[in-house]
N, C-alpha and C positions, 0 to 999 in steps of 0.2 A: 262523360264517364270513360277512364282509361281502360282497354281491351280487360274483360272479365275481372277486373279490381274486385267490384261486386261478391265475386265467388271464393277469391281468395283467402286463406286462413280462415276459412268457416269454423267456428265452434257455438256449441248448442244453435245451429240452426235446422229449421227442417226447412228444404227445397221443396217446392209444390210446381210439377210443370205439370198443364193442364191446357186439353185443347181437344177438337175432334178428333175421332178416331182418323188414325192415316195422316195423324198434320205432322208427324215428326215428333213427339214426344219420347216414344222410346228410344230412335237413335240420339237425340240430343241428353238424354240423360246417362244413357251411357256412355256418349262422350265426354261428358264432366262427371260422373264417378273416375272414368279409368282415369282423367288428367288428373284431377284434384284428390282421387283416394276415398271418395265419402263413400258409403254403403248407401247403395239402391234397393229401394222397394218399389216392384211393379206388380200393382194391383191384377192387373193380366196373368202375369206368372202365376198365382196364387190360386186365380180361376182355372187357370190351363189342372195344374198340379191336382185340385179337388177332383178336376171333372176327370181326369185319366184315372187317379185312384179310387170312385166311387163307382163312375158312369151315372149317366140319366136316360130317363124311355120315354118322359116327359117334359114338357115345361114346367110342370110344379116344382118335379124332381129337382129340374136345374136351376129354377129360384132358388130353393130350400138351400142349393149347394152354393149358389151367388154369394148368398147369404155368412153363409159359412163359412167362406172365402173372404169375405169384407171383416167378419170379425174378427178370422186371422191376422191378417192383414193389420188391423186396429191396433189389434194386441200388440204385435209386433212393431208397429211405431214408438208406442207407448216401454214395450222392451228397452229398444234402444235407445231413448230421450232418458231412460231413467239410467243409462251408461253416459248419458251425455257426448252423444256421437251425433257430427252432422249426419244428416238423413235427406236424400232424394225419393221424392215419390212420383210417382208419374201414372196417369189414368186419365181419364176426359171427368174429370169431378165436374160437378155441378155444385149450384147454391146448395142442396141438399147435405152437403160434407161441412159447410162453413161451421156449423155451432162444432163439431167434432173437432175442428182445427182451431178454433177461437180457446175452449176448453183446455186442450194439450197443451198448446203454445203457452198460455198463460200460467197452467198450471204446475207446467216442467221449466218455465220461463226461457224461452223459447223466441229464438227472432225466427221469423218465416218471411223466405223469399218466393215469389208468385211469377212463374215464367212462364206467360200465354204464349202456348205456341199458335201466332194467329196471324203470319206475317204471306203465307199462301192465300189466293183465290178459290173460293171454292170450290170449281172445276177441277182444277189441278190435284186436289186433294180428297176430290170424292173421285176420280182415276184413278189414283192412288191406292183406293181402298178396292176398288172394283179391283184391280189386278192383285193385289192381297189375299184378299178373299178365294179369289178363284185359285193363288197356288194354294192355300189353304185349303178347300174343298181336295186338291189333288191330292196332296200328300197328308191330310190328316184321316187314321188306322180307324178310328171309333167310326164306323157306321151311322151309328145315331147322333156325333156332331156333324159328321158330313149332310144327314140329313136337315138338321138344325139349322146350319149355315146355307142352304139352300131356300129354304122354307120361308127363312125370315128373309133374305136379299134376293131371291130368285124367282121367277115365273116356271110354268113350265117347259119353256122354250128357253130356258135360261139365260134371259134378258133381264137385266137388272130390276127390278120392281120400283115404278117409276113412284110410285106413291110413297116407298118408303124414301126416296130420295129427294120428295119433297119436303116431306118433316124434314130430316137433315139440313134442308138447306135453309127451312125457317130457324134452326135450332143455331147453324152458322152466322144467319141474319140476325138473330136476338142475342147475340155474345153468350149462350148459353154452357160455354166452355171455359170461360174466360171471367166468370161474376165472382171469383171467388176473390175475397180482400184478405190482403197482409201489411207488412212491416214495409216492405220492399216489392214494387210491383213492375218487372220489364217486361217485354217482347220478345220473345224468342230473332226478330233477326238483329236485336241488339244483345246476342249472344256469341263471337267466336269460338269455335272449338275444333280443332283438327282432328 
């Protein structure tokens, strides 16, 4: 395959990169919207945006608004397939997203490319996230995400919570990032992008 042929004069495609949190998803898809021009949607954005304009006190709260955020998000795929615009998305999807992309793809006639970012060691990219996280806990205003992001990844000696790093690394081990089928299925390091 010659350097990103693959991504080249996209039309009606949707890009799907998908991977753990911290593997590189967000900088690689803004590397190939800014080269290539496509419109990025990140699932992330969407959650960030609800949770500043609403707030949560909760975890139900911040389900209910996950939620809300995801169906954004939906819609707005489904916006721009119906402009027939290629579209990058990017989030750690799981199987759980397949029938929503199996549907759209078919339905708006749709090629989809699947870019696992899966080309790091686990270590590497659960550090990754550990150092994320913590500028994230500094500099993020809301009080009650600060607490949120502590609560779920932190002990009270704020050492990482070693059990939740366990799931993750089972969730790494079982391609749990990476299950999801398309048209077009590569690796994120058989991806250049500057």
């Amino acid at each position: 395959m010659g350097e990103n042929k693959v991504l080249e004069n996209l039309q009606s495609t949707l890009i799907i990169i998908t991977g753990m949190a911290a593997s590189g998803k967000s900088t690689l898809a803004r590397k190939i919207s800014e080269k290539y021009k496509y419109l990025l949607l990140s699932m992330d954005d969407y959650k960030v945006n609800i949770y500043k304009k609403y707030g949560f006190i909760s975890e139900t709260e911040r389900k209910r608004l996950r939620n809300l955020a995801k169906e954004t998000f939906c819609a707005d795929i489904i916006l721009y397939m119906r402009k027939n615009q290629t579209i990058i998305i990017e989030y750690p999807f799981d199987q759980s997203w397949q029938k929503f992309f199996n549907y759209i793809t078919k339905k708006y006639q749709y090629k989809s490319i699947i870019i696992n970012c899966d080309s790091r060691d686990f270590e590497d990219i659960w550090n990754s996230r550990v150092k994320r996280d913590s500028e994230c806990i500094e500099r993020e205003k809301s009080l009650t995400a600060r607490k949120y992001i502590k609560d779920i990844l932190y002990e009270s000696n704020n050492k990482l919570n070693d059990e939740y790093k366990e799931i993750k690394r089972k969730e790494y081990r079982d391609n749990k990032y990476t299950s999801i089928v398309g048209d077009i299925i590569i690796s994120d390091k058989d991806i250049k992008v500057k």
